[in-house]
py3Dmol code that shows the C-alpha trace and the ligand (Angstrom):
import py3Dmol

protein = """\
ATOM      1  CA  UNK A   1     154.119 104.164  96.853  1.00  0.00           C
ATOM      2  CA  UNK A   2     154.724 107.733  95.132  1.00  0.00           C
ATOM      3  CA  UNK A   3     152.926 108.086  92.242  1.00  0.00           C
ATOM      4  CA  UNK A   4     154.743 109.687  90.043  1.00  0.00           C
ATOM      5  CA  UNK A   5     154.250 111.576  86.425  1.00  0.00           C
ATOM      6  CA  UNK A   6     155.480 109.523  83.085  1.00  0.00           C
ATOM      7  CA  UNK A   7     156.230 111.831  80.082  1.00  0.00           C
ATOM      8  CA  UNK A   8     156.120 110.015  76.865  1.00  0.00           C
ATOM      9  CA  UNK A   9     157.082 112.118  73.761  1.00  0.00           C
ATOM     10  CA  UNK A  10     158.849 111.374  70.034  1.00  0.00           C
ATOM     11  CA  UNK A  11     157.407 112.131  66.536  1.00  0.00           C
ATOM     12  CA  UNK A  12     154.274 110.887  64.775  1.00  0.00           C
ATOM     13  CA  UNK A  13     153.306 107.551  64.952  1.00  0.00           C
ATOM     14  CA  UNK A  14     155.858 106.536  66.913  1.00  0.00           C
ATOM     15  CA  UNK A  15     153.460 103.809  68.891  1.00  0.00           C
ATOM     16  CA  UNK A  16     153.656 106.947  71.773  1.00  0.00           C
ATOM     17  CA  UNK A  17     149.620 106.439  72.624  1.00  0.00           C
ATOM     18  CA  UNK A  18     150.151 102.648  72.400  1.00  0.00           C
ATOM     19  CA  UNK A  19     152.154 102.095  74.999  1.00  0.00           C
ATOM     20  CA  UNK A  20     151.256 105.213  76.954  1.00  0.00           C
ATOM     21  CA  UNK A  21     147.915 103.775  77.417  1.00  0.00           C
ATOM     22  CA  UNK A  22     148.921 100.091  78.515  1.00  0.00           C
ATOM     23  CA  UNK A  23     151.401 101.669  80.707  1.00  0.00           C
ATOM     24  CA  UNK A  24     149.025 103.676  82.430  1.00  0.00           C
ATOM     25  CA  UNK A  25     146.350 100.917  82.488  1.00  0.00           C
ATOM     26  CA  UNK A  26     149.186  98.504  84.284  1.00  0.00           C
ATOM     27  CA  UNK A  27     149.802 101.215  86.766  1.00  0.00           C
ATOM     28  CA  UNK A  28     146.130 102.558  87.360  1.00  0.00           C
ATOM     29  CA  UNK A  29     147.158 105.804  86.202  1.00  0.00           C
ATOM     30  CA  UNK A  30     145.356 108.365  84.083  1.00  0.00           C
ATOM     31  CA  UNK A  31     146.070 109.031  80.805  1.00  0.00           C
ATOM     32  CA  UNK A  32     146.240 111.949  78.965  1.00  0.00           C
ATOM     33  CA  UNK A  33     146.763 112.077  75.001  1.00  0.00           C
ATOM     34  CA  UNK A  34     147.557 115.510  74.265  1.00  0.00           C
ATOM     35  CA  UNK A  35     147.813 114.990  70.986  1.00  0.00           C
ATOM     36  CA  UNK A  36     143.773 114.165  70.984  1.00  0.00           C
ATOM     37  CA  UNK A  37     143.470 118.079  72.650  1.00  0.00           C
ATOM     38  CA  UNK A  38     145.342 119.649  69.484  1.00  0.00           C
ATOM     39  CA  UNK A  39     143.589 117.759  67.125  1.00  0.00           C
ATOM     40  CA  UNK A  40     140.108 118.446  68.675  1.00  0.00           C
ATOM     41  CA  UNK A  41     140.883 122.063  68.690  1.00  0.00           C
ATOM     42  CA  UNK A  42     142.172 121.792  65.225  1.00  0.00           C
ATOM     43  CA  UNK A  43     138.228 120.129  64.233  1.00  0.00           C
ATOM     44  CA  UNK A  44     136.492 122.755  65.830  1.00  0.00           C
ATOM     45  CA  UNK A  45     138.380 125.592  63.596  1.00  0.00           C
ATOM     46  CA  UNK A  46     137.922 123.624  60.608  1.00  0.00           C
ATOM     47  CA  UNK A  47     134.099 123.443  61.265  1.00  0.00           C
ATOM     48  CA  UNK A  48     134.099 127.192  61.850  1.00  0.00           C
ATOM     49  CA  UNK A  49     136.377 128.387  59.120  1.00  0.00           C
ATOM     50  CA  UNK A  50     138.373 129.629  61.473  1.00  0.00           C
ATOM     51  CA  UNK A  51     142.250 129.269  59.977  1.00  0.00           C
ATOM     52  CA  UNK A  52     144.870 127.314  61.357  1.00  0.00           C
ATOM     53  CA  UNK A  53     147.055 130.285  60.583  1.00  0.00           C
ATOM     54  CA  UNK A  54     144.490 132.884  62.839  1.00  0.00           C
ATOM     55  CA  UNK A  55     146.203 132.833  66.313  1.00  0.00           C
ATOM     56  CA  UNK A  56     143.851 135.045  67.883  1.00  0.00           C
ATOM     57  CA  UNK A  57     140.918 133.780  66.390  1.00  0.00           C
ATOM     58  CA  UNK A  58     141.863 130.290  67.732  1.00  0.00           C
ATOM     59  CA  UNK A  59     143.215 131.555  71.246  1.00  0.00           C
ATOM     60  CA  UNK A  60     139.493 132.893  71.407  1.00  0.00           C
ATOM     61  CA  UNK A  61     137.951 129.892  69.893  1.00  0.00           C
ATOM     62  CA  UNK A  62     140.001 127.982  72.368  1.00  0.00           C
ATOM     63  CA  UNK A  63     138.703 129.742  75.275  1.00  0.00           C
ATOM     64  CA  UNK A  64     135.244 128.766  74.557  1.00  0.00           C
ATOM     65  CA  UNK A  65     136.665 125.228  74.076  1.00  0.00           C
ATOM     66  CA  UNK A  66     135.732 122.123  76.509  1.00  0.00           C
ATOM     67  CA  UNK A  67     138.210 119.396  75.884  1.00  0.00           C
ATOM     68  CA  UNK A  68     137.444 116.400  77.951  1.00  0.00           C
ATOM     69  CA  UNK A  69     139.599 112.945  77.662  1.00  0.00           C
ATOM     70  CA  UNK A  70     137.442 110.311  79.259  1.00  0.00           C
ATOM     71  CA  UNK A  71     138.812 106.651  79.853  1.00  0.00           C
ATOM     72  CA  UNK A  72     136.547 103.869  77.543  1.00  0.00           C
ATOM     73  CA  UNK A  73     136.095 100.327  76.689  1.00  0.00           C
ATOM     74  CA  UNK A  74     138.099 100.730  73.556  1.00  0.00           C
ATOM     75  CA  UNK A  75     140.309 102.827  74.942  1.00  0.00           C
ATOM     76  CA  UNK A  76     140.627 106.857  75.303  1.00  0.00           C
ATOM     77  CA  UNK A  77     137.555 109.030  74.355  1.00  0.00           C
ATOM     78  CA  UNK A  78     137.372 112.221  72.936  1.00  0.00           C
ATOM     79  CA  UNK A  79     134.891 114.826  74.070  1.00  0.00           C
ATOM     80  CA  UNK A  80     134.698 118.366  72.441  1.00  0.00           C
ATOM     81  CA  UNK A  81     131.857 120.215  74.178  1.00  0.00           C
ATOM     82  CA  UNK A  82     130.622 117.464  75.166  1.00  0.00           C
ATOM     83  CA  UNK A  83     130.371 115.694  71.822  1.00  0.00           C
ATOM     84  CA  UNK A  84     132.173 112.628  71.056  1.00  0.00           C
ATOM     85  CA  UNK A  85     135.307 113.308  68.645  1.00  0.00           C
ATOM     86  CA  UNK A  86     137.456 110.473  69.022  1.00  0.00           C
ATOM     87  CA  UNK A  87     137.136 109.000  65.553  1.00  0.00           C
ATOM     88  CA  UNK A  88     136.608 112.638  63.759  1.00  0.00           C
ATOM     89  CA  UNK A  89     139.822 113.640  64.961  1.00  0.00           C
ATOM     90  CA  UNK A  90     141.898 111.440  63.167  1.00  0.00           C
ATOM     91  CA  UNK A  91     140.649 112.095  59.916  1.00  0.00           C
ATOM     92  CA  UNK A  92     143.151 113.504  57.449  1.00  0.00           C
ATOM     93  CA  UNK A  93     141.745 116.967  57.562  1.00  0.00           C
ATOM     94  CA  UNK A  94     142.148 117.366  61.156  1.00  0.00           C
ATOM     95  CA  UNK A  95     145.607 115.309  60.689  1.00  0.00           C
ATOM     96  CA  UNK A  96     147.120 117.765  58.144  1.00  0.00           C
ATOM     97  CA  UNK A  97     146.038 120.564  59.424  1.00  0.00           C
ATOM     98  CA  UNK A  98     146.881 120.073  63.362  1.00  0.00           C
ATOM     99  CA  UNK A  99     150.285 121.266  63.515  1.00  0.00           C
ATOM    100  CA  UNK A 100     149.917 124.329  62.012  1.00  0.00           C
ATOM    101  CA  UNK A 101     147.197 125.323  64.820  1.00  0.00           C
ATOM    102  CA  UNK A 102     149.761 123.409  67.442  1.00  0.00           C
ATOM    103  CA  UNK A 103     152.564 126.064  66.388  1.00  0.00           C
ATOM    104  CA  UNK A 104     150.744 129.085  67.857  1.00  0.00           C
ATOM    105  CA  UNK A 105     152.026 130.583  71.917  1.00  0.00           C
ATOM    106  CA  UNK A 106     148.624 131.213  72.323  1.00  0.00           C
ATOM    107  CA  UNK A 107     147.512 128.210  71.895  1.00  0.00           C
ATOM    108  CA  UNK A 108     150.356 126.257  73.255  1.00  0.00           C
ATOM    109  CA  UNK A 109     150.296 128.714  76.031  1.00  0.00           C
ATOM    110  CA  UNK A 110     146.824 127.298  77.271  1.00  0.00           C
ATOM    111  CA  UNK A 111     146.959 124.141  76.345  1.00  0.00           C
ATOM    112  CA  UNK A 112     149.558 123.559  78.523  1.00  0.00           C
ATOM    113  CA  UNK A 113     147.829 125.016  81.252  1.00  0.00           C
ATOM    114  CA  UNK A 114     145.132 122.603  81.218  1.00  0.00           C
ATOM    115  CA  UNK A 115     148.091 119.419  80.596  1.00  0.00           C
ATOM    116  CA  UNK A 116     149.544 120.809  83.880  1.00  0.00           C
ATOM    117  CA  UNK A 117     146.262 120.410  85.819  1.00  0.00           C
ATOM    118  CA  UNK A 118     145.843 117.346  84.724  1.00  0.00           C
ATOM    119  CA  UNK A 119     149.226 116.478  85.681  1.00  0.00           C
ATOM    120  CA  UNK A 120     149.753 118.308  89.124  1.00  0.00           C
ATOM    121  CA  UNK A 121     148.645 115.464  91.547  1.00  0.00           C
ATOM    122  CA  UNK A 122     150.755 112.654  89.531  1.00  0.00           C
ATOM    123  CA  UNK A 123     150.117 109.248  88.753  1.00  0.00           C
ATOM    124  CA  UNK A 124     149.630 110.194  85.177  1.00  0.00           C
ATOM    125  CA  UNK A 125     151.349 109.125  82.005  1.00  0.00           C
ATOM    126  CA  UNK A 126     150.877 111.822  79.115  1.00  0.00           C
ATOM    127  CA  UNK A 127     151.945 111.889  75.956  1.00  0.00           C
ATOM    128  CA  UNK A 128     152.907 114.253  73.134  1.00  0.00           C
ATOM    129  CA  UNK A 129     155.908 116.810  71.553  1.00  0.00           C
ATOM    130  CA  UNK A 130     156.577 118.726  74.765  1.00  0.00           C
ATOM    131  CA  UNK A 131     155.878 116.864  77.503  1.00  0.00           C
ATOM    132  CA  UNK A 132     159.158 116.093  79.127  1.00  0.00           C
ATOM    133  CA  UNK A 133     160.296 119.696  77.630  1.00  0.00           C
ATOM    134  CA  UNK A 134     157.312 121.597  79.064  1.00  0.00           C
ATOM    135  CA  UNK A 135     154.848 120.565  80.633  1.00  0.00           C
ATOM    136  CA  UNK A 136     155.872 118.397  82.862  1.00  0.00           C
ATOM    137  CA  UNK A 137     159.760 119.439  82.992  1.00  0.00           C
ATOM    138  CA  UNK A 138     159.976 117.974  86.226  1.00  0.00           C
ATOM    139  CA  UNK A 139     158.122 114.273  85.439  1.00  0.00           C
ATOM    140  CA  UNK A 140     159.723 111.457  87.550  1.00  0.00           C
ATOM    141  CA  UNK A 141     159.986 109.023  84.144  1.00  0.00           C
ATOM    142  CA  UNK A 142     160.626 111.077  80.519  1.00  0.00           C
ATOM    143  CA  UNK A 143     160.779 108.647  77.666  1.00  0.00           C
ATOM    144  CA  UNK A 144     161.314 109.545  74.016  1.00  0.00           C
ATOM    145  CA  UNK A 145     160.332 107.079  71.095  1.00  0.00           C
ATOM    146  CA  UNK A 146     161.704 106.585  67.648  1.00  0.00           C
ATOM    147  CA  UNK A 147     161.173 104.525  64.991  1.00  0.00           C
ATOM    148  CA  UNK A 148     162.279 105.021  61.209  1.00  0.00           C
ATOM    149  CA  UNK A 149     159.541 106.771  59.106  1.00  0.00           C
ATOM    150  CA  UNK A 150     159.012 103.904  56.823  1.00  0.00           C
ATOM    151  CA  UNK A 151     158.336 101.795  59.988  1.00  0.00           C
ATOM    152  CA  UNK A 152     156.086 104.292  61.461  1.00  0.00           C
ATOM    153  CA  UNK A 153     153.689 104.496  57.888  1.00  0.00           C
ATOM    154  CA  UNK A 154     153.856 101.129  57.874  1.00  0.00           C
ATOM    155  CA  UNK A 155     152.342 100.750  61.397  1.00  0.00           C
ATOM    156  CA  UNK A 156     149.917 103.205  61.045  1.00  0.00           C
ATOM    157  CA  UNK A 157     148.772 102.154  57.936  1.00  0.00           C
ATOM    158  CA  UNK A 158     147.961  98.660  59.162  1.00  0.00           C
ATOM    159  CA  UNK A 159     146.061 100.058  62.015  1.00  0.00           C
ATOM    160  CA  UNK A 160     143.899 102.337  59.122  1.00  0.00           C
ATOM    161  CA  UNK A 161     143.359  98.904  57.025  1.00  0.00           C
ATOM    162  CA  UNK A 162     142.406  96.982  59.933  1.00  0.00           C
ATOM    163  CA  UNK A 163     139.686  99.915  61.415  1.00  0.00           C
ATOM    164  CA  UNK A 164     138.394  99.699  57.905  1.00  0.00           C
ATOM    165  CA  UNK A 165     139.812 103.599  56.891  1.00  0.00           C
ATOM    166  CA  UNK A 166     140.915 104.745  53.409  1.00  0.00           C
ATOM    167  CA  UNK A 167     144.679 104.116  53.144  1.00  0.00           C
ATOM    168  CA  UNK A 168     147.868 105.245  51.162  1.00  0.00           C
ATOM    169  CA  UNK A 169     151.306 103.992  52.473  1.00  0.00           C
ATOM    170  CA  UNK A 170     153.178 105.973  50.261  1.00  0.00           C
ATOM    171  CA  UNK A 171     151.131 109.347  50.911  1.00  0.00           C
ATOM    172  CA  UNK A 172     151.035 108.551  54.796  1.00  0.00           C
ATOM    173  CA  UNK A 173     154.864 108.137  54.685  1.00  0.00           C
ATOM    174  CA  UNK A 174     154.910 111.922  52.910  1.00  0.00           C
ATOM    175  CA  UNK A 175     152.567 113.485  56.127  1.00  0.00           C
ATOM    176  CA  UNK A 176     154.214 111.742  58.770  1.00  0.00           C
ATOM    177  CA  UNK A 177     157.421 113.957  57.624  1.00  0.00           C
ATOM    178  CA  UNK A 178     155.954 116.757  56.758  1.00  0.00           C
ATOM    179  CA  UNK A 179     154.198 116.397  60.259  1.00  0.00           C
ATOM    180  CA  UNK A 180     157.446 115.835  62.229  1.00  0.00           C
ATOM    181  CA  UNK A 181     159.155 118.239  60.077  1.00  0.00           C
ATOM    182  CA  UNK A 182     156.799 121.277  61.329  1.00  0.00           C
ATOM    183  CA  UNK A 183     156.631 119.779  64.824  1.00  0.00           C
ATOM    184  CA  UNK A 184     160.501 119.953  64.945  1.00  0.00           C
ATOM    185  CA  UNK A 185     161.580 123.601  63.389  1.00  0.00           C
ATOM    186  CA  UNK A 186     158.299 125.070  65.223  1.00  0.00           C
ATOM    187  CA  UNK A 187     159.372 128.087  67.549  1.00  0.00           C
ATOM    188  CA  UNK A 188     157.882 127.344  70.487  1.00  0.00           C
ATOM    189  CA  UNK A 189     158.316 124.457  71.951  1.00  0.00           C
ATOM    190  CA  UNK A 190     159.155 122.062  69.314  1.00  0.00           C
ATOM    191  CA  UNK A 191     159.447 118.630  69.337  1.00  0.00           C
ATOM    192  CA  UNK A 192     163.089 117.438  70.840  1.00  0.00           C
ATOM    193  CA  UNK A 193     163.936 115.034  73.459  1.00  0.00           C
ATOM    194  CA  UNK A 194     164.400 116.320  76.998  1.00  0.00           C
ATOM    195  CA  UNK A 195     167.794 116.403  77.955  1.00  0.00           C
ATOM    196  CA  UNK A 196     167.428 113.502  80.613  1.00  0.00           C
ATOM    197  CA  UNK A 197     164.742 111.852  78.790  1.00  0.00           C
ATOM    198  CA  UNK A 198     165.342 108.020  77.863  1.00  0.00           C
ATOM    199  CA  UNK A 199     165.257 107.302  74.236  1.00  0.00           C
ATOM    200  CA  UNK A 200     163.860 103.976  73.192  1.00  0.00           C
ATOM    201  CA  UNK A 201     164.018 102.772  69.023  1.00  0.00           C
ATOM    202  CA  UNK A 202     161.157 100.807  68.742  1.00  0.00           C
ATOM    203  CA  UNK A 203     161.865 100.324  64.999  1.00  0.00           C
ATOM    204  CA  UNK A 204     162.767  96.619  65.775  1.00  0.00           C
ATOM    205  CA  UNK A 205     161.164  96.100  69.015  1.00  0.00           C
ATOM    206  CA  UNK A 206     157.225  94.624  69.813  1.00  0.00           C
ATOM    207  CA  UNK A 207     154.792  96.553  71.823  1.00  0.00           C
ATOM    208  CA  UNK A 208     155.159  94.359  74.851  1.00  0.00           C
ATOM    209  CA  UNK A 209     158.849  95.025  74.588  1.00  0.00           C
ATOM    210  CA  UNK A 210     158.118  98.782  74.892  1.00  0.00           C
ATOM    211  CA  UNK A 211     155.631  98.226  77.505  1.00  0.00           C
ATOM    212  CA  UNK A 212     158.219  95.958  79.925  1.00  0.00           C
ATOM    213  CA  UNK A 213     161.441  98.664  79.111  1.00  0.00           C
ATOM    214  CA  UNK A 214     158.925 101.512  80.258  1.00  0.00           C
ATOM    215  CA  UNK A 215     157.735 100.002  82.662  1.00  0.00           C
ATOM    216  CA  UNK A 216     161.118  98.255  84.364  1.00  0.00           C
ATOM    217  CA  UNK A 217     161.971 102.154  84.425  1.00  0.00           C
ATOM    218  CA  UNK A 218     158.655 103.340  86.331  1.00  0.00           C
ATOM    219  CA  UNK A 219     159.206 100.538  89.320  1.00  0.00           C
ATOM    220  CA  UNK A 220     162.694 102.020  89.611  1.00  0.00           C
ATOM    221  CA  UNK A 221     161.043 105.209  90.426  1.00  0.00           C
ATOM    222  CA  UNK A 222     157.983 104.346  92.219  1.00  0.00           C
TER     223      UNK A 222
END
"""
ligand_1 = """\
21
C5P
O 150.090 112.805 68.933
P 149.346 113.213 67.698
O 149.976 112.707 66.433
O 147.897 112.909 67.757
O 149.474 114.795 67.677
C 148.899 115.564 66.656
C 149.651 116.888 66.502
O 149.406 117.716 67.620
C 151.161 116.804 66.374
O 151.590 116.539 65.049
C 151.577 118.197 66.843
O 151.461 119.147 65.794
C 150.535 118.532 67.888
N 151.011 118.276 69.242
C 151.806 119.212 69.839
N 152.190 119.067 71.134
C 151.800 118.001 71.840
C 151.000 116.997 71.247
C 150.640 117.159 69.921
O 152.176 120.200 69.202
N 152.162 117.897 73.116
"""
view = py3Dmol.view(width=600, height=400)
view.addModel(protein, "pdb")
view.setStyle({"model": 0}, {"cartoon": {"style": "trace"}})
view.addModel(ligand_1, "xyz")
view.setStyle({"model": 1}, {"stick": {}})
view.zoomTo()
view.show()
Protein backbone atom coordinates (compact mmCIF):
# COMPACT_ATOMS: atom_id res chain seq x y z
CA UNK A 1 0.00 0.00 0.00
CA UNK A 2 1.70 3.48 -1.03
CA UNK A 3 0.76 6.03 1.05
CA UNK A 4 0.36 8.75 -0.72
CA UNK A 5 -0.09 12.79 -0.10
CA UNK A 6 -3.89 14.31 -0.45
CA UNK A 7 -3.95 18.10 -1.21
CA UNK A 8 -7.18 19.65 -0.32
CA UNK A 9 -7.50 23.40 -1.22
CA UNK A 10 -10.62 25.99 -2.29
CA UNK A 11 -11.67 29.27 -0.55
CA UNK A 12 -12.92 29.98 2.97
CA UNK A 13 -15.23 27.88 4.52
CA UNK A 14 -15.51 25.70 1.96
CA UNK A 15 -15.98 22.50 4.53
CA UNK A 16 -11.92 21.99 3.36
CA UNK A 17 -10.89 21.00 7.26
CA UNK A 18 -14.14 18.97 7.49
CA UNK A 19 -13.57 16.54 5.29
CA UNK A 20 -9.79 16.77 5.31
CA UNK A 21 -9.88 15.55 8.77
CA UNK A 22 -12.40 12.51 8.33
CA UNK A 23 -10.49 11.66 5.32
CA UNK A 24 -7.38 11.42 7.02
CA UNK A 25 -8.90 9.77 10.13
CA UNK A 26 -10.45 6.90 7.59
CA UNK A 27 -7.04 6.47 6.14
CA UNK A 28 -4.79 6.77 9.37
CA UNK A 29 -3.12 9.60 7.92
CA UNK A 30 -1.88 12.81 9.47
CA UNK A 31 -3.38 15.87 9.10
CA UNK A 32 -2.16 19.06 8.64
CA UNK A 33 -4.42 22.36 8.65
CA UNK A 34 -2.32 24.96 7.33
CA UNK A 35 -4.65 27.32 7.63
CA UNK A 36 -4.36 26.84 11.71
CA UNK A 37 -0.25 27.76 11.04
CA UNK A 38 -1.24 31.25 9.36
CA UNK A 39 -3.66 32.07 11.74
CA UNK A 40 -1.43 31.20 14.78
CA UNK A 41 1.26 33.30 13.34
CA UNK A 42 -1.22 35.96 12.61
CA UNK A 43 -2.18 35.79 16.90
CA UNK A 44 1.21 36.02 17.87
CA UNK A 45 1.74 39.50 15.81
CA UNK A 46 -1.40 40.77 17.03
CA UNK A 47 -0.28 40.13 20.70
CA UNK A 48 3.01 41.84 19.91
CA UNK A 49 1.88 44.76 17.84
CA UNK A 50 3.73 43.58 15.34
CA UNK A 51 1.69 44.58 11.84
CA UNK A 52 0.32 42.33 9.48
CA UNK A 53 1.71 44.69 6.90
CA UNK A 54 5.65 44.37 8.59
CA UNK A 55 7.18 41.52 6.46
CA UNK A 56 10.36 41.53 8.11
CA UNK A 57 9.20 42.01 11.41
CA UNK A 58 6.98 38.88 10.97
CA UNK A 59 9.66 36.77 8.93
CA UNK A 60 11.68 37.41 12.28
CA UNK A 61 8.81 36.89 14.55
CA UNK A 62 8.22 33.77 12.58
CA UNK A 63 11.57 32.43 13.11
CA UNK A 64 11.19 32.44 16.76
CA UNK A 65 7.80 30.77 16.11
CA UNK A 66 6.94 26.98 17.27
CA UNK A 67 3.85 25.90 15.46
CA UNK A 68 2.84 22.47 16.49
CA UNK A 69 -0.56 20.70 15.09
CA UNK A 70 -1.23 17.86 17.46
CA UNK A 71 -4.10 15.24 16.74
CA UNK A 72 -7.08 15.49 19.79
CA UNK A 73 -10.26 14.12 21.01
CA UNK A 74 -12.19 16.90 19.42
CA UNK A 75 -10.26 17.00 16.68
CA UNK A 76 -6.94 19.06 15.56
CA UNK A 77 -5.05 21.10 18.27
CA UNK A 78 -3.29 24.11 18.04
CA UNK A 79 -0.01 24.71 19.80
CA UNK A 80 1.91 28.09 19.54
CA UNK A 81 5.01 27.76 21.72
CA UNK A 82 3.69 25.35 23.30
CA UNK A 83 0.45 27.03 24.34
CA UNK A 84 -2.82 25.87 23.27
CA UNK A 85 -4.38 28.23 20.43
CA UNK A 86 -6.91 26.27 18.82
CA UNK A 87 -9.97 28.23 19.88
CA UNK A 88 -7.99 31.81 19.96
CA UNK A 89 -7.26 31.42 16.48
CA UNK A 90 -10.50 31.59 15.12
CA UNK A 91 -11.54 34.61 16.66
CA UNK A 92 -12.41 37.44 14.29
CA UNK A 93 -9.28 39.37 14.99
CA UNK A 94 -7.02 36.68 14.03
CA UNK A 95 -9.72 35.87 11.12
CA UNK A 96 -9.57 39.37 9.53
CA UNK A 97 -6.38 39.96 9.88
CA UNK A 98 -4.74 36.48 8.62
CA UNK A 99 -4.50 37.05 5.06
CA UNK A 100 -2.85 40.06 5.04
CA UNK A 101 0.16 38.35 7.12
CA UNK A 102 -0.46 35.11 4.63
CA UNK A 103 0.39 37.52 1.54
CA UNK A 104 4.03 38.09 2.54
CA UNK A 105 7.22 35.66 0.46
CA UNK A 106 8.74 35.70 3.59
CA UNK A 107 6.38 34.29 5.30
CA UNK A 108 4.95 32.05 2.71
CA UNK A 109 8.48 31.23 1.93
CA UNK A 110 8.87 29.39 5.40
CA UNK A 111 5.82 28.30 5.99
CA UNK A 112 5.99 26.20 3.28
CA UNK A 113 9.09 24.83 4.31
CA UNK A 114 7.80 23.45 7.39
CA UNK A 115 4.24 22.10 5.20
CA UNK A 116 6.86 20.24 3.08
CA UNK A 117 8.41 18.43 6.08
CA UNK A 118 5.47 17.53 7.22
CA UNK A 119 4.53 16.25 3.96
CA UNK A 120 7.81 14.52 2.63
CA UNK A 121 7.19 10.90 3.91
CA UNK A 122 3.34 10.90 2.67
CA UNK A 123 0.36 9.54 4.04
CA UNK A 124 -0.81 13.00 4.82
CA UNK A 125 -3.85 14.95 3.79
CA UNK A 126 -3.25 18.87 4.13
CA UNK A 127 -5.24 21.48 3.51
CA UNK A 128 -5.20 25.15 2.52
CA UNK A 129 -4.78 27.93 -0.67
CA UNK A 130 -1.60 26.44 -2.12
CA UNK A 131 -1.35 23.13 -1.46
CA UNK A 132 -1.81 21.36 -4.73
CA UNK A 133 -0.07 24.68 -6.31
CA UNK A 134 2.94 24.62 -3.96
CA UNK A 135 3.59 22.74 -1.59
CA UNK A 136 2.90 19.67 -2.48
CA UNK A 137 2.89 20.17 -6.47
CA UNK A 138 3.52 16.69 -6.85
CA UNK A 139 0.58 15.17 -4.24
CA UNK A 140 -0.82 11.81 -5.55
CA UNK A 141 -4.74 13.16 -4.88
CA UNK A 142 -5.32 17.31 -5.40
CA UNK A 143 -8.89 18.21 -4.70
CA UNK A 144 -10.38 21.69 -4.89
CA UNK A 145 -13.75 22.63 -3.07
CA UNK A 146 -16.42 25.14 -3.84
CA UNK A 147 -19.43 26.10 -2.57
CA UNK A 148 -21.44 29.46 -3.22
CA UNK A 149 -20.61 32.18 -0.60
CA UNK A 150 -24.05 32.37 0.77
CA UNK A 151 -23.76 28.56 1.39
CA UNK A 152 -20.43 28.82 2.91
CA UNK A 153 -21.73 31.84 5.69
CA UNK A 154 -24.44 29.89 6.16
CA UNK A 155 -22.39 26.80 7.23
CA UNK A 156 -20.08 28.52 9.17
CA UNK A 157 -22.41 30.43 10.91
CA UNK A 158 -24.28 27.40 12.19
CA UNK A 159 -21.12 25.89 13.38
CA UNK A 160 -20.45 29.57 15.45
CA UNK A 161 -24.23 29.27 16.91
CA UNK A 162 -23.88 25.79 17.80
CA UNK A 163 -20.09 26.29 19.69
CA UNK A 164 -21.94 29.01 21.47
CA UNK A 165 -19.77 32.11 19.49
CA UNK A 166 -21.10 35.61 18.68
CA UNK A 167 -22.62 35.46 15.17
CA UNK A 168 -23.60 37.73 12.13
CA UNK A 169 -24.65 35.94 8.84
CA UNK A 170 -24.77 38.90 6.95
CA UNK A 171 -21.26 40.33 8.21
CA UNK A 172 -19.66 36.72 7.93
CA UNK A 173 -20.95 36.57 4.30
CA UNK A 174 -18.98 40.22 3.78
CA UNK A 175 -15.37 38.51 5.32
CA UNK A 176 -15.63 35.35 3.69
CA UNK A 177 -15.28 37.58 0.31
CA UNK A 178 -13.22 39.91 1.32
CA UNK A 179 -11.11 36.86 2.62
CA UNK A 180 -11.19 34.93 -0.70
CA UNK A 181 -10.91 38.09 -2.52
CA UNK A 182 -7.25 38.84 -0.98
CA UNK A 183 -6.41 35.12 -1.01
CA UNK A 184 -7.11 35.13 -4.82
CA UNK A 185 -5.36 38.53 -6.35
CA UNK A 186 -2.40 37.89 -3.69
CA UNK A 187 1.05 37.76 -5.62
CA UNK A 188 2.48 34.94 -4.43
CA UNK A 189 0.93 32.07 -4.51
CA UNK A 190 -2.65 32.81 -4.51
CA UNK A 191 -5.42 30.79 -4.15
CA UNK A 192 -6.36 28.88 -7.67
CA UNK A 193 -6.97 25.35 -8.40
CA UNK A 194 -4.06 23.23 -9.58
CA UNK A 195 -4.24 22.50 -13.02
CA UNK A 196 -4.94 18.65 -12.48
CA UNK A 197 -6.65 19.17 -9.31
CA UNK A 198 -10.34 17.68 -9.04
CA UNK A 199 -12.95 20.21 -8.33
CA UNK A 200 -15.84 19.12 -6.20
CA UNK A 201 -19.19 21.80 -5.55
CA UNK A 202 -20.24 20.88 -2.36
CA UNK A 203 -22.90 23.64 -2.45
CA UNK A 204 -25.60 20.85 -2.73
CA UNK A 205 -23.80 17.91 -1.52
CA UNK A 206 -23.59 16.40 2.48
CA UNK A 207 -20.36 15.89 4.21
CA UNK A 208 -20.46 12.15 3.85
CA UNK A 209 -20.95 12.76 0.17
CA UNK A 210 -17.64 14.70 0.13
CA UNK A 211 -16.01 12.25 2.30
CA UNK A 212 -17.04 8.97 -0.12
CA UNK A 213 -16.11 11.21 -3.65
CA UNK A 214 -12.63 11.94 -1.90
CA UNK A 215 -12.18 9.10 -0.79
CA UNK A 216 -13.38 6.70 -3.98
CA UNK A 217 -10.47 8.93 -5.55
CA UNK A 218 -7.68 8.07 -2.81
CA UNK A 219 -8.32 4.01 -3.23
CA UNK A 220 -7.80 4.64 -6.94
CA UNK A 221 -4.43 5.84 -6.05
CA UNK A 222 -3.39 3.87 -3.16
O1 LIG B 1 -8.07 27.71 6.11
P1 LIG B 1 -8.27 28.95 6.92
O2 LIG B 1 -9.54 29.69 6.58
O3 LIG B 1 -8.14 28.73 8.38
O4 LIG B 1 -7.06 29.89 6.50
C1 LIG B 1 -6.90 31.17 7.05
C2 LIG B 1 -6.12 32.07 6.09
O5 LIG B 1 -4.77 31.64 6.02
C3 LIG B 1 -6.61 32.13 4.66
O6 LIG B 1 -7.67 33.05 4.47
C4 LIG B 1 -5.34 32.56 3.93
O7 LIG B 1 -5.16 33.96 4.00
C5 LIG B 1 -4.24 31.90 4.73
N1 LIG B 1 -3.78 30.65 4.13
C6 LIG B 1 -2.89 30.72 3.10
N2 LIG B 1 -2.36 29.58 2.58
C7 LIG B 1 -2.71 28.39 3.06
C8 LIG B 1 -3.66 28.28 4.11
C9 LIG B 1 -4.20 29.45 4.61
O8 LIG B 1 -2.56 31.81 2.64
N3 LIG B 1 -2.16 27.29 2.56
Amino acid sequence: NQKIRIAIDGPAAAGKSTVAKIVAERLSYIYIDTGAMYRSLTLKALDNQISPNNESALADLLNVTMIELKPGIEGQLVYLDGVDVTKKIREASVTNNVSEVSKHRLVREEMVRRQQAFAKDGGVVMDGRDIGTHVIPNAELKIFLLASVEERALRRHTENLAKNYPSDLNQLQKEIELRDKLDSEREVSPLKKADDAIVIDTTSLTIQDVVNKIMNFANERI
